[in-house]
N, C-alpha and C positions, 0 to 999 in steps of 0.2 A: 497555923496556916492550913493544916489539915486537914483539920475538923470544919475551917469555915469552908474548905473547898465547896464541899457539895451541896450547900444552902448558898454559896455563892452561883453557882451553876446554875442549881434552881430558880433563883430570884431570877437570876438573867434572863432563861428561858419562858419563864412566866409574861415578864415585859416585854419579851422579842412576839411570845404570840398575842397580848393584847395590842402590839405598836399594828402587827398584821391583821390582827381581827379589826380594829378601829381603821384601817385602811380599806378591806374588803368589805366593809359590812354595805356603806353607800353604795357601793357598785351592784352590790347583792339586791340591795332593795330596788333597786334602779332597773335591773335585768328584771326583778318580780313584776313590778310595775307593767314595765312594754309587754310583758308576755303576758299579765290582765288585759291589755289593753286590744294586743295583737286577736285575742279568745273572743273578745269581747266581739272584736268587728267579725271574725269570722263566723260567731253566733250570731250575728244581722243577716250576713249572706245565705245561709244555712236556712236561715227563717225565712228569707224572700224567695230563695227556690224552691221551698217546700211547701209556699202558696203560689207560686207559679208552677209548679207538681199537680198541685190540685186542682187548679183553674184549668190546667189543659187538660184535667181527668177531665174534671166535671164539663167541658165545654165538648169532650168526646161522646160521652153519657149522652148530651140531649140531641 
């Protein structure tokens, strides 16, 4: 009983962190996702003030 103790231990722990990795991993992908998503739009905004940045130079300029 001893000797399996600690390869019992082992195995258990090994399955207790794949039970949690297979639970976190969707969520993980999930959060990567919205926060591509969330970059993404804020890179639209970013690009539309930065030609309304320029349009008010250049309409200064003439």
């Amino acid at each position: 009983l001893l000797k399996c103790s600690p390869y019992s231990t082992l195995f258990l722990g090994v399955a207790y962190r794949a039970k949690c990795y297979n639970y976190l991993q969707p969520r993980a992908e999930e959060e990567r996702r919205l926060a591509a998503k969330e970059k993404k739009k804020q890179g639209k905004w970013k690009h539309i003030e930065r030609e309304l940045a320029e349009a008010q130079d250049n309409s200064i300029r003439k």
